[in-house]
DRENDO-1510 file (C-alpha; in Angstrom, 1 decimal, always signed):
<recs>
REC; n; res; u; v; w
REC; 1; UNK; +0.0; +0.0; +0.0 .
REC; 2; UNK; +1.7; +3.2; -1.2 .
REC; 3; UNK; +1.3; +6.6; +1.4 .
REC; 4; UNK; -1.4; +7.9; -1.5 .
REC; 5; UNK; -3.4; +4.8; -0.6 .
REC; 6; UNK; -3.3; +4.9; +2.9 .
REC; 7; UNK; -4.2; +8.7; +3.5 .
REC; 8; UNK; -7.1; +7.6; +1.0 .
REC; 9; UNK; -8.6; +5.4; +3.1 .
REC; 10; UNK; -7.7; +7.7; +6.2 .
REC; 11; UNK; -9.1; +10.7; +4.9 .
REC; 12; UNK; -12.3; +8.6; +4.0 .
REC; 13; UNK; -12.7; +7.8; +7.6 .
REC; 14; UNK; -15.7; +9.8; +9.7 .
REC; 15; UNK; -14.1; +12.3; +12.5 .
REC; 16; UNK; -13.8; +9.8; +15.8 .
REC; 17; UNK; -12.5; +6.9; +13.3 .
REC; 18; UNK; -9.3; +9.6; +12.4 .
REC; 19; UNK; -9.1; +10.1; +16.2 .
REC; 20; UNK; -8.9; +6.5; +16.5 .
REC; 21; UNK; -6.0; +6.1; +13.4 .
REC; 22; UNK; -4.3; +9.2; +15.0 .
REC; 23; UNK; -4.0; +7.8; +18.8 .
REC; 24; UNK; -2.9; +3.9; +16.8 .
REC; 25; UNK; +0.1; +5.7; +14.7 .
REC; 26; UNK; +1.2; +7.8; +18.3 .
REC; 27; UNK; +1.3; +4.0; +20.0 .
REC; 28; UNK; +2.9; +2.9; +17.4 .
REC; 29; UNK; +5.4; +5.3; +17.6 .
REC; 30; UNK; +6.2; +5.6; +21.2 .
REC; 31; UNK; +6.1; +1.5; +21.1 .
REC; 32; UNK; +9.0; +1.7; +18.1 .
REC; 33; UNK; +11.1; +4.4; +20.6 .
REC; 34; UNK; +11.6; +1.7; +23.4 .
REC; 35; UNK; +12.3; -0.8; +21.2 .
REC; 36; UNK; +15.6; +1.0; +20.0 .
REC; 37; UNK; +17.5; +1.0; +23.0 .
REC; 38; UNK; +21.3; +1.5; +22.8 .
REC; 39; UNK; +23.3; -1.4; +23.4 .
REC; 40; UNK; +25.6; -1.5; +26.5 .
REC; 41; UNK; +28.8; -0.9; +25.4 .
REC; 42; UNK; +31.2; -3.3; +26.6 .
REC; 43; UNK; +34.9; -3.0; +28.1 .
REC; 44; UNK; +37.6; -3.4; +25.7 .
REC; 45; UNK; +35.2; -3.1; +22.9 .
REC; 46; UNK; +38.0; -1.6; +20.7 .
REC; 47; UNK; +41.0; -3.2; +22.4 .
REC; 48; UNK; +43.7; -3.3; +19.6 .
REC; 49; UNK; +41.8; -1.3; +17.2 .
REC; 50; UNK; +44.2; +1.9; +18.1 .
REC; 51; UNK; +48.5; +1.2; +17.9 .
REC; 52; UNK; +50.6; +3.3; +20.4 .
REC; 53; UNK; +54.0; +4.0; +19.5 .
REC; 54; UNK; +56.4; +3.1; +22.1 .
REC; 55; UNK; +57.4; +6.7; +22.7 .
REC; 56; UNK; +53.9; +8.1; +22.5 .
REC; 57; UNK; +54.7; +9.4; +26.3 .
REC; 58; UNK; +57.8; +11.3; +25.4 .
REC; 59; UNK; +58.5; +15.0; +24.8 .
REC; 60; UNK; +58.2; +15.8; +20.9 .
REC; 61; UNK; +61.1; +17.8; +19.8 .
REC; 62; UNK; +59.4; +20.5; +18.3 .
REC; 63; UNK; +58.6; +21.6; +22.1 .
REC; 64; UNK; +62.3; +21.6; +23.3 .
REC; 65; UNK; +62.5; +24.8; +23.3 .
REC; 66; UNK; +60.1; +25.2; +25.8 .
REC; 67; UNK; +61.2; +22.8; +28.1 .
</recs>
């Protein structure tokens, strides 16, 4: 059923029936919202995914001058 289709048929509807298709597509819609929950992200998720060079802790050399 295309969108043209559907808001045929809705529009078709007497007043309290559109009510009633209004206050469906709002359950709907706060019933799809809890159903995408974020996952829990777990602890060393990305372990090895980012390399360290060994001297990653040591003063760069472009800063000498201010050491």
């Amino acid at each position: 059923m295309t969108d043209i289709q559907l808001y045929s048929q809705i529009s078709s509807l007497p007043s309290d029936l559109k009510k009633q298709v209004s206050d469906f597509v709002s359950s709907l819609k706060k019933k799809s919202k809890r159903n995408e929950k974020l996952k829990e992200r777990q602890f060393g998720y990305a372990n090895g995914f980012f390399k360290m060079s060994a001297d990653f802790d040591e003063p760069l050399e472009d800063f000498k001058d201010y050491m």
